[in-house]
C-alpha positions as CSV (number, residue, x, y, z in Angstrom):
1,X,125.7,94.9,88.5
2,X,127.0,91.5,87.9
3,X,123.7,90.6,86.1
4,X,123.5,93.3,84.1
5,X,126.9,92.9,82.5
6,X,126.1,89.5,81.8
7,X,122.8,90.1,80.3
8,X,123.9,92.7,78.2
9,X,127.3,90.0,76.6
10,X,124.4,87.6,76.3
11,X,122.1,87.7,73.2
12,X,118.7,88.3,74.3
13,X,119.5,89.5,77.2
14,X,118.5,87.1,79.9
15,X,121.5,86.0,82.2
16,X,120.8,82.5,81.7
17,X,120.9,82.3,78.2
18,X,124.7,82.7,78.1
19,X,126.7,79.6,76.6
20,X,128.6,79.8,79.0
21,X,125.7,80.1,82.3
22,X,126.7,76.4,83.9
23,X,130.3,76.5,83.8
24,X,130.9,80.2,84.1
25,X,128.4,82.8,85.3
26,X,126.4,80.4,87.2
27,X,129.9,79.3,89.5
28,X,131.1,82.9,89.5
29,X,127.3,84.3,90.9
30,X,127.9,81.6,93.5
31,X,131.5,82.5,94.5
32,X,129.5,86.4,94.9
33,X,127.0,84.7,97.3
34,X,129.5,83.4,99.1
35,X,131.2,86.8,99.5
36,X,128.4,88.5,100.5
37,X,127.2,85.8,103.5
38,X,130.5,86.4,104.4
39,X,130.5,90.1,104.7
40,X,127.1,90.3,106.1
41,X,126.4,86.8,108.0
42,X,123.4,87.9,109.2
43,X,120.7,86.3,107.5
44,X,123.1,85.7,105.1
45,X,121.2,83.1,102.9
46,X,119.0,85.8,101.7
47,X,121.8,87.6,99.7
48,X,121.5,84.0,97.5
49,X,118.2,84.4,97.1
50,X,118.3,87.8,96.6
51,X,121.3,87.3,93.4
52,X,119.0,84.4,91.5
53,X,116.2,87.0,91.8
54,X,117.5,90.0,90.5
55,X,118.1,88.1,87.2
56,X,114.4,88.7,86.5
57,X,114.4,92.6,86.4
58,X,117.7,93.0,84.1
59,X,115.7,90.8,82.2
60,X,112.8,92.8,82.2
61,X,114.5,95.9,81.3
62,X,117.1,94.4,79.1
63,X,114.8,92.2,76.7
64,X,110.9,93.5,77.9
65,X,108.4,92.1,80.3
66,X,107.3,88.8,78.1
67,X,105.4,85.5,79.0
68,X,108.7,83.7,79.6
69,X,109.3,86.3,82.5
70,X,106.8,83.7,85.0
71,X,109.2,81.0,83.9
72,X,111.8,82.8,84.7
73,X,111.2,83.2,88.1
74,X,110.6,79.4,89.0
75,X,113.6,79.0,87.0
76,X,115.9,81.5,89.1
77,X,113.6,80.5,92.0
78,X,115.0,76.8,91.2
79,X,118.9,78.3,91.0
80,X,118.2,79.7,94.6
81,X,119.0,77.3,96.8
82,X,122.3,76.2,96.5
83,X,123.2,80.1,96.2
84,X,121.1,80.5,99.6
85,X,123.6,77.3,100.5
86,X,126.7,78.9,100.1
87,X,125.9,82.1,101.5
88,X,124.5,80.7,104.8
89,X,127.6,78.5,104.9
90,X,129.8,81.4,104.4
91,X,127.7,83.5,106.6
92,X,128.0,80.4,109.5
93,X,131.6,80.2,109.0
94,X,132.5,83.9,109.1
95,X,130.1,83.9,112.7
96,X,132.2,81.0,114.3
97,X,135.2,82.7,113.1
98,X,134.5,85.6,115.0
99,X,133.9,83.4,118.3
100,X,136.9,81.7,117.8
101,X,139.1,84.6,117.9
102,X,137.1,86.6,120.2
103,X,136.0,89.7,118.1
C-alpha cells in the first residue's frame, strides 16, 4: 500500500522517482521495515527485502512493464540491505525483549 500511494504522487509512477525518495520515502519505508521485524521477528529481515521488492510491481502496473523494469530490480535489489538491516535488528531486539521479561 505504501508503494502504491507513492507511486501514484510520483510522476511516472515509479516510487523512486519521487523528489523527495532520499530524504523522505526512502527513511519512512525504512521506519515500515522496522515495524514489521518487530511485529514478526521471525525471519524478520525478509519483510526488508520483501518492501524494496514490491516497488517493482506498482511499477509495472502503475507505468507498464518497460526495459528500465530489469534495472529496477538491481536498483531496489541495491535499497535491500539496509531495509533487511533494520528489520533483522528490530526483529533481534523485539526476541531479546521477550527473554528479558519472560514472555
Amino acid at each position: 500500500m505504501f508503494w502504491i500511494l507513492v507511486a501514484f504522487r510520483t510522476p511516472g509512477g515509479a516510487p523512486w522517482d519521487a523528489p523527495a525518495f532520499w530524504t523522505v520515502v526512502y527513511p519512512v519505508a525504512l521506519g515500515i521495515a522496522a515495524v514489521l521485524g518487530a511485529c514478526f521477528p521471525r525471519r524478520a529481515w525478509l519483510w526488508g527485502l520483501l518492501l524494496m521488492v514490491l516497488q517493482l510491481p506498482v511499477v509495472a502496473v502503475v507505468s507498464g512493464v518497460g526495459p528500465l523494469l530489469l534495472p529496477g530490480l538491481v536498483y531496489a535489489l541495491v535499497m535491500a540491505p539496509p531495509s533487511m538491516a533494520i528489520a533483522a535488528a528490530a526483529g533481534a531486539l523485539r526476541r531479546r525483549l521477550r527473554r528479558m521479561i519472560g514472555t
